[in-house]
C-alpha positions in Angstrom: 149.1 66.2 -20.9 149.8 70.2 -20.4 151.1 71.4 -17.2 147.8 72.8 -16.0 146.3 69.1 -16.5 149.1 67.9 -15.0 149.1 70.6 -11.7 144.8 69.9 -11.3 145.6 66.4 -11.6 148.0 66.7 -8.8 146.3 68.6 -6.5 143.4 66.2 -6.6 145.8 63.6 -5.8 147.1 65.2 -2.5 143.3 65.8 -1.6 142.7 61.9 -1.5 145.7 61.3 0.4 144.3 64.2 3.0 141.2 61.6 3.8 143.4 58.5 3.4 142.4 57.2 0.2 146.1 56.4 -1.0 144.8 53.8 -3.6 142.7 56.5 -5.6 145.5 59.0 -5.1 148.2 56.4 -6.5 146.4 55.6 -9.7 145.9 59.6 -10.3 150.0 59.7 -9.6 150.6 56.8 -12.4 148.5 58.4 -14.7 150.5 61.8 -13.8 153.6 59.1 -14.4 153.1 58.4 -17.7 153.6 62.1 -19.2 157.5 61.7 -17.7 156.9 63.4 -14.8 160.3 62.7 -12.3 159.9 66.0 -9.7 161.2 65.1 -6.5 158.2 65.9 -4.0 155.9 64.1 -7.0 158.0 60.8 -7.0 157.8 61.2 -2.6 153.7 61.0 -2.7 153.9 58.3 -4.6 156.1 56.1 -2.5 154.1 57.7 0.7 151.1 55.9 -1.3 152.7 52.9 -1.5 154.4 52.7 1.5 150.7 53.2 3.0 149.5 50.5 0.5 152.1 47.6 1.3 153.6 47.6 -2.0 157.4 47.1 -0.8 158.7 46.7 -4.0 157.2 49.6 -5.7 158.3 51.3 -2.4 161.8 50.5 -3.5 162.0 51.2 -7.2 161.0 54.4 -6.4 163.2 55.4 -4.0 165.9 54.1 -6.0 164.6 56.3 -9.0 165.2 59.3 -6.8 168.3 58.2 -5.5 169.3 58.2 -9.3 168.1 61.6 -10.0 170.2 63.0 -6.9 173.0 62.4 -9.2 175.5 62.1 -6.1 174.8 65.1 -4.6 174.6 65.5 -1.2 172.7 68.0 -0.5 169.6 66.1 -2.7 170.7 62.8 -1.0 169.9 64.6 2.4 166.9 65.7 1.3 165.8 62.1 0.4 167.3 60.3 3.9 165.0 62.7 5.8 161.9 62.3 4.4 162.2 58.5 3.8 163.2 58.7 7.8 160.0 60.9 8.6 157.6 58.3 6.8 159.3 55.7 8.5 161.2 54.0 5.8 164.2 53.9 8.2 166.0 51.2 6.1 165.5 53.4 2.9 166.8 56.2 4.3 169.9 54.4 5.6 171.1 53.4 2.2 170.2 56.7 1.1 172.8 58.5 3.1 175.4 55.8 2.8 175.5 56.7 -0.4 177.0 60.2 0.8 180.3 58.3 1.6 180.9 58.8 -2.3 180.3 62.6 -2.4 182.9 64.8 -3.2 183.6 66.6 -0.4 184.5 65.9 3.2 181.8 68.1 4.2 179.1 65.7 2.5 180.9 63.2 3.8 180.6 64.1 7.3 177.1 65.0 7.2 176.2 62.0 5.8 177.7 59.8 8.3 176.3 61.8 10.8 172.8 61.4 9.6 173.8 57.4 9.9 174.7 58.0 13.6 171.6 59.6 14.7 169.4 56.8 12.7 171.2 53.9 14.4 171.0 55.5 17.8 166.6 56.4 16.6 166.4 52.2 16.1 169.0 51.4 19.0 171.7 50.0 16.9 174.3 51.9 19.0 177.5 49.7 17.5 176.6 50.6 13.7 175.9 54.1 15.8 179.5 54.8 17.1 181.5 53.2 13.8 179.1 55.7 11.8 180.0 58.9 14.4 184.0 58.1 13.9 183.5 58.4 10.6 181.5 61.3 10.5 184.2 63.0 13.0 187.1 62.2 10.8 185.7 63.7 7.8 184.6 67.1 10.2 184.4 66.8 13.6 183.1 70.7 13.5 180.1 70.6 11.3 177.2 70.9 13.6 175.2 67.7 12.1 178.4 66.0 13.2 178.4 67.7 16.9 174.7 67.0 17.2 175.1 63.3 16.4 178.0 63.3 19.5 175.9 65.3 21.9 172.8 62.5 20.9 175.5 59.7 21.9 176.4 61.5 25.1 172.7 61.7 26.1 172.6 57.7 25.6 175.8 57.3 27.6 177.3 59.9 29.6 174.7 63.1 29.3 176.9 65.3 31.6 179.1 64.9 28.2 176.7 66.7 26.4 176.0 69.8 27.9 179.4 71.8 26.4 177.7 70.5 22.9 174.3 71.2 23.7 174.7 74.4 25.1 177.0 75.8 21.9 174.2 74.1 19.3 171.1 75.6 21.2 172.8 79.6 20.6 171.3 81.2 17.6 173.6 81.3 14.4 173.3 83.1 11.0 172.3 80.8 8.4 171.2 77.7 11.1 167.9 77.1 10.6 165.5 77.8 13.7 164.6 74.1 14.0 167.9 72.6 14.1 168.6 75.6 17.2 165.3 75.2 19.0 165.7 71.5 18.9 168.8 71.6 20.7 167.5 73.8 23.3 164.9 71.0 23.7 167.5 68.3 24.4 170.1 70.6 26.7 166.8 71.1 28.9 166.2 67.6 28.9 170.2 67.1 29.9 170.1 69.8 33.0 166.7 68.6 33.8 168.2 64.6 34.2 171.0 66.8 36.2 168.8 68.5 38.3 169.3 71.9 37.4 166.1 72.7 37.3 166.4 76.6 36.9 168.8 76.1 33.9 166.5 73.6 31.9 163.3 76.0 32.0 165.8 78.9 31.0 166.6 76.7 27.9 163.1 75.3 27.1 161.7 79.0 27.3 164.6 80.4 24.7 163.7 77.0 22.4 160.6 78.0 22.6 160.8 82.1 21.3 162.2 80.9 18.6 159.4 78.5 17.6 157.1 81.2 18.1 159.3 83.9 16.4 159.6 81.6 13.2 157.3 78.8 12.8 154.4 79.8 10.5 152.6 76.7 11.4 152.4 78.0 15.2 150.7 80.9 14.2 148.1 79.3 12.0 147.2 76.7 14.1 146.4 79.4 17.2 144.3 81.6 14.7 142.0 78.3 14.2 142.3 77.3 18.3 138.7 78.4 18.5 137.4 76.9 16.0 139.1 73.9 16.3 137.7 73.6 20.0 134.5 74.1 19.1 134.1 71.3 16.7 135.5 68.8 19.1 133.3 70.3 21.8 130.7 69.8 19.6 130.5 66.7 19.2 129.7 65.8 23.0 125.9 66.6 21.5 124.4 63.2 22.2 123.0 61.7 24.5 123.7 57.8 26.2 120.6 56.3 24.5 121.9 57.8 20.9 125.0 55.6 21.9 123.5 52.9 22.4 121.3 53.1 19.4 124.3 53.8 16.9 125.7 50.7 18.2 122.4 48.8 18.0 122.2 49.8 14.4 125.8 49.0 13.6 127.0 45.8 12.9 128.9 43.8 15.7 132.7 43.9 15.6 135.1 42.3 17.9 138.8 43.4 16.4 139.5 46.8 16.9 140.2 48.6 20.1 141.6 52.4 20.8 144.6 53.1 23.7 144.3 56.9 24.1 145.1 59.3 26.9 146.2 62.9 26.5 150.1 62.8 25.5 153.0 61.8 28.2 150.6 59.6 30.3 151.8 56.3 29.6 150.1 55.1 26.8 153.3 54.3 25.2 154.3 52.0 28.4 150.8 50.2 28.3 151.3 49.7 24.3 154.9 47.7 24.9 152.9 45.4 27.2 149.6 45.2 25.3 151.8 44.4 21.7 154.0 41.5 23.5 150.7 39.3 23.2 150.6 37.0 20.1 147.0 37.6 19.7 147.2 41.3 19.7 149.0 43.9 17.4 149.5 47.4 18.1 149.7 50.6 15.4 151.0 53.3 16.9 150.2 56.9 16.5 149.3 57.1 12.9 146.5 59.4 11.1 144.6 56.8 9.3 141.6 57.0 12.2 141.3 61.3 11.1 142.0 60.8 7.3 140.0 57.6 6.7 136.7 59.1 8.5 136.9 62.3 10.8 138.6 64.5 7.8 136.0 62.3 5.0 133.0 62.8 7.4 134.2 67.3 7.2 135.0 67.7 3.9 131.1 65.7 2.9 129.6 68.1 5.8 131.2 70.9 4.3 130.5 70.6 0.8 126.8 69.4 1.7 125.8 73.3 3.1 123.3 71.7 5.1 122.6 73.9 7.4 123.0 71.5 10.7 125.8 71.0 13.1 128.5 68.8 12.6 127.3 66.5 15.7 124.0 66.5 14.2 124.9 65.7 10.7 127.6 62.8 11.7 124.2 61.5 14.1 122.5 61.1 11.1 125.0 59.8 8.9 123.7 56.8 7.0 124.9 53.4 8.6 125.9 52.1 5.2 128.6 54.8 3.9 129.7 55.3 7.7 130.5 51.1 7.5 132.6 52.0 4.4 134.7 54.6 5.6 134.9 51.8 9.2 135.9 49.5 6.4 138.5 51.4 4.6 140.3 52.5 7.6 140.4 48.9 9.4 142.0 47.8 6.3 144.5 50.5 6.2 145.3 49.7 9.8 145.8 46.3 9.0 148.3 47.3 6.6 150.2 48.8 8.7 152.0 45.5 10.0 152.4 42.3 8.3 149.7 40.3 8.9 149.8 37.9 11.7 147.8 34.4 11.3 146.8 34.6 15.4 146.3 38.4 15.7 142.7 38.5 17.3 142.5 42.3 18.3 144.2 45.5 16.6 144.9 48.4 18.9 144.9 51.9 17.5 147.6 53.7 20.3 147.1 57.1 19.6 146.7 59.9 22.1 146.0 62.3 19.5 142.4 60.8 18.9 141.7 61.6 23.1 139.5 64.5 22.0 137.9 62.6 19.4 136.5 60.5 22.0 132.8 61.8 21.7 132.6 60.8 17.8 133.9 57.4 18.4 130.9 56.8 19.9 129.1 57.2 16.3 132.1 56.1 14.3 133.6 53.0 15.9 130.4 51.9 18.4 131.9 48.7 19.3 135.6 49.4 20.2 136.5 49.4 23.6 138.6 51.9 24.9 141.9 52.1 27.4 142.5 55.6 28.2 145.8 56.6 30.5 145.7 58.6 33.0 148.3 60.7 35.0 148.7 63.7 37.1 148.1 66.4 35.7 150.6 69.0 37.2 153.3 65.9 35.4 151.4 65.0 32.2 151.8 69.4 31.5 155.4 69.4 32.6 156.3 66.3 30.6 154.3 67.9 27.7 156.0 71.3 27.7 159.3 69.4 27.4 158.0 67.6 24.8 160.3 68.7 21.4 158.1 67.2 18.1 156.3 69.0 15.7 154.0 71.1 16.1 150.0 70.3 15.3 146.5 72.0 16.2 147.2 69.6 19.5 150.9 70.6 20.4 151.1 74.1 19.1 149.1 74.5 22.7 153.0 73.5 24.3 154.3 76.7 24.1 153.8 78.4 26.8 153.2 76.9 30.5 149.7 78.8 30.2 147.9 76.8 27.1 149.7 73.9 27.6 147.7 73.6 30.8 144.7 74.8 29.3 144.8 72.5 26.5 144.9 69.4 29.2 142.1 71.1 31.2 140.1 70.7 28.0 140.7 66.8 26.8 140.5 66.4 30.5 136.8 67.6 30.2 136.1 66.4 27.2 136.8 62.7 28.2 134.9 63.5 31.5 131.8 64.8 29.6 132.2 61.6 26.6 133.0 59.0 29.0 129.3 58.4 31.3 127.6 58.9 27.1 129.6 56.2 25.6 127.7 52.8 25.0 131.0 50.9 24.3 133.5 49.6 26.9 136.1 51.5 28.3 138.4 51.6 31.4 141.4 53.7 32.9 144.8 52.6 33.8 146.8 55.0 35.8 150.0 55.7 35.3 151.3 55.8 38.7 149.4 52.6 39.2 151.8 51.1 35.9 155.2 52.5 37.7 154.1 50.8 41.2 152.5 47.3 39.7 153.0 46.7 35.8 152.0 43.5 35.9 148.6 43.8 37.2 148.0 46.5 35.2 149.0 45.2 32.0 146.8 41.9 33.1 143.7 44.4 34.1 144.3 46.0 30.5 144.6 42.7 28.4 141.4 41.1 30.6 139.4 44.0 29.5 140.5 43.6 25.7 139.3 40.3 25.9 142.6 38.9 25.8 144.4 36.1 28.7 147.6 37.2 29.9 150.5 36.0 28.9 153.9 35.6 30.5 155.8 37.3 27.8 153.8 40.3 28.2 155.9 41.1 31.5 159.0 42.1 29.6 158.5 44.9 28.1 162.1 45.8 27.5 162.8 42.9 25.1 159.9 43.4 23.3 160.8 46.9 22.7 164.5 45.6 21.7 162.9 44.3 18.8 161.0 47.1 17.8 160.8 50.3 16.6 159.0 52.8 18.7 157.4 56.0 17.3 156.7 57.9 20.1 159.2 60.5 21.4 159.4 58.4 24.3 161.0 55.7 22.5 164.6 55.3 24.8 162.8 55.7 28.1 160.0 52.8 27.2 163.1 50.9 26.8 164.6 51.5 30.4 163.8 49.8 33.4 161.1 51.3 35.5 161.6 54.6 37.2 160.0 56.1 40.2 161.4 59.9 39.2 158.7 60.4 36.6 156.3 60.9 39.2 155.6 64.3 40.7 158.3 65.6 38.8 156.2 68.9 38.3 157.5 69.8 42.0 160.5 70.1 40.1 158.8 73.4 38.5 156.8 74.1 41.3 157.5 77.7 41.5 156.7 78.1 37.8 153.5 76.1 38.2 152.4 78.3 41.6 150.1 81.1 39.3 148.0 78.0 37.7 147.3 76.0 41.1 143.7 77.4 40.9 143.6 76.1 37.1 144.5 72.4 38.1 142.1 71.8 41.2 139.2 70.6 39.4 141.3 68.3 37.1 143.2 66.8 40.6 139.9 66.4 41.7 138.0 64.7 39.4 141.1 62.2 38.2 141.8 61.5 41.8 145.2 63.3 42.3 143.7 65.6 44.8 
């Protein structure tokens, strides 16, 4: 096999893993496999395959390949933690950089037990956390992957602590890259913001965010292609109630599957903790298997079909039997995503990201009810622009106060629009009404899924003690609840004053008036 066999062969096999078909991407990698192929990024996709697959063991082979070829050094070992921590694999990348106590240097060294630090303080382990930061200070207390890993344990335990930290990690540096910098800015915002100083914290998050703007190539793409990429969604409100109801006549019945959506920072993450603790119900959270399996299949056949309809028009007329496929396909792949449970009943897609696909659910998934959260507004945008992660079509809109308020005006009225069309269940839960009475709404919530309560369901802290969350709100859903989360935005009130106008008819219409 030549190298331009080998490159076509490739590319086809990140194309299937685009739409979610890892198993027809996996057997193109094997085959690539068999010509001795052992690049880094090559040997990655495959163990994204199989981690998306369930094949645990191939998972680990692999990763233990790579760990060979990184020959000790640290830098490559680094390399391989982070990614194996971005998929998830947070075990994998564990091991990974405790093999950086055998580098060579102290500077390895150091960085390597810092990386340890920050993972055990990511899944709550904050014991293994502080013997890993010691360590990481003995070998260099100065390096700044050792001083970020002491500011993130200050944050958990004394955030005042912080600040000296944050503040000298958030300045600009020669040869830092912009991430690592703006990132910190993120975090001493969210420090003066817990402090109170309210003034500081939006001087920090505006800096962080310059920076992002300045030198993020992503950000820049994604706002060329805002138009377009409002468009489509807004397209696909093009259908009326009785087409609803006649997808789901045509469709057959289901009774397993079930979306928690919201626009980000409303509480869907909250609602999940309580929702998961039932033994009949398991929750995957915030994964892309609902867009790759069919919104991104359902594109790439309108696009190559030059049909000459709309989107809306084209996914109305899909035929039943391939859209039951792709349904198919991705069920399964949720399904995957957890070990299987013999009592699991329901399977709850928790993914705010999907809010604005709302309208083709209605097509796509007919028979699965839907929770979405709700907040105030004026919060859900402050919360949001505090919000470090990275950046998507969705959150690229986080930049500045303006578009990030605009960007909730718009799921706001696309869920408005969807929501008197839609044929299958659906209900609200209101964030405020969760931080007032959890109970009753987390019994509303599982009543409407079909589900009893159960008593288990009301401790939502030990569940998450036994978890690991994904969302960025993964240490507050642990915390007891707080009232200080609401109307927060009269924190930033003087900052929020020029879009009052902007925010009426959302208050309005969600009740916050």
């Amino acid at each position: 096999m030549n190298q331009n066999q080998i490159s076509n062969l490739y590319h086809q096999s990140r194309q299937l893993m685009l739409v979610g078909q890892y198993q027809a991407a996996l057997e193109i990698l094997d085959q690539i496999r068999t010509s001795g192929v052992q690049h880094p990024p090559f040997l990655l996709d495959q163990i994204l395959c199989c981690h998306k697959l369930r094949l645990p063991e191939r998972v680990r082979d692999m990763v233990g390949e790579l760990r060979l070829l990184s020959d000790g050094q640290g830098a490559r070992l680094d390399f391989l933690g982070e990614e194996l921590q971005k998929m998830g694999l947070y075990q994998h990348a564990l091991e990974t950089f405790r093999l950086m106590r055998d580098c060579r240097t102290d500077a390895e060294r150091a960085v390597g037990a810092a990386r340890e630090a920050a993972l055990h303080l990511r899944v709550s382990s904050l014991d293994a956390a502080q013997e890993a930061l010691d360590r990481a200070e003995f070998h260099g207390a100065c390096y700044p992957e050792v001083r970020s890993a002491r500011a993130m344990w200050w944050m958990r335990h004394d955030p005042p602590q912080a600040l000296p930290i944050l503040r000298e990690l958030a300045q600009p540096r020669t040869g830092v890259p912009f991430p690592f910098t703006a990132a910190h800015g993120y975090h001493l915002a969210h420090v003066l913001d817990q402090l109170g100083l309210y003034d500081e914290a939006f001087a920090s998050l505006s800096r962080a965010k310059e920076q992002e703007l300045q030198h993020d190539p992503k950000i820049k793409a994604f706002q060329s292609q805002q138009a377009t990429w409002r468009s489509w969604h807004a397209d696909a409100l093009a259908f009326s109630r009785e087409d609803a109801k006649r997808w789901q006549d045509e469709t057959e019945p289901y009774h397993d599957h079930a979306f928690l959506l919201g626009h980000p920072r409303s509480g869907t993450t909250l609602l999940e903790q309580v929702l998961d603790s039932h033994q009949n119900l398991q929750s995957v959270e915030e994964t892309n298997l609902y867009s790759t399996c069919i919104d991104a299949r359902l594109m790439a056949e309108y696009a190559a079909s030059h049909c000459g309809l709309s989107f809306s028009t084209y996914v109305g007329a899909y035929p039943e039997s391939r859209l039951a496929s792709l349904r198919q396909q991705y069920c399964e792949l949720l399904r995957r995503e957890h070990l299987p449970e013999t009592d699991t009943r329901l399977w709850l897609d928790k993914n705010p990201a999907l809010s604005i696909a709302v309208p083709r659910m209605a097509r796509t998934m007919p028979h699965s009810r839907i929770i979405y959260a709700q907040r105030d507004p004026r919060d859900v945008c402050i919360s949001s622009f505090f919000l470090w992660c990275d950046r998507t079509p969705w959150s690229s809109r986080w930049l500045t106060l303006r578009d990030t308020i605009h960007q909730c005006a718009f799921t706001h009225e696309i869920w408005m629009k969807a929501k008197p069309l839609l044929a299958q269940d659906w209900t609200v839960v209101r964030y405020e009404d969760m931080v007032d009475d959890l109970i009753s709404c987390g019994r509303k919530a599982t009543e409407f899924l079909g589900l009893e309560w159960q008593a288990q369901q009301a401790d939502h802290k030990r569940h998450v003690a036994d978890k690991v969350v994904k969302s960025p709100t993964h240490v507050a859903v642990g915390k007891d609840l707080y009232r200080n989360s609401i109307a927060r935005w009269k924190n930033y009130e003087k900052w929020l004053q020029p879009y009052l106008e902007d925010f009426r008819p959302l208050l309005r219409e969600s009740g916050y008036e």
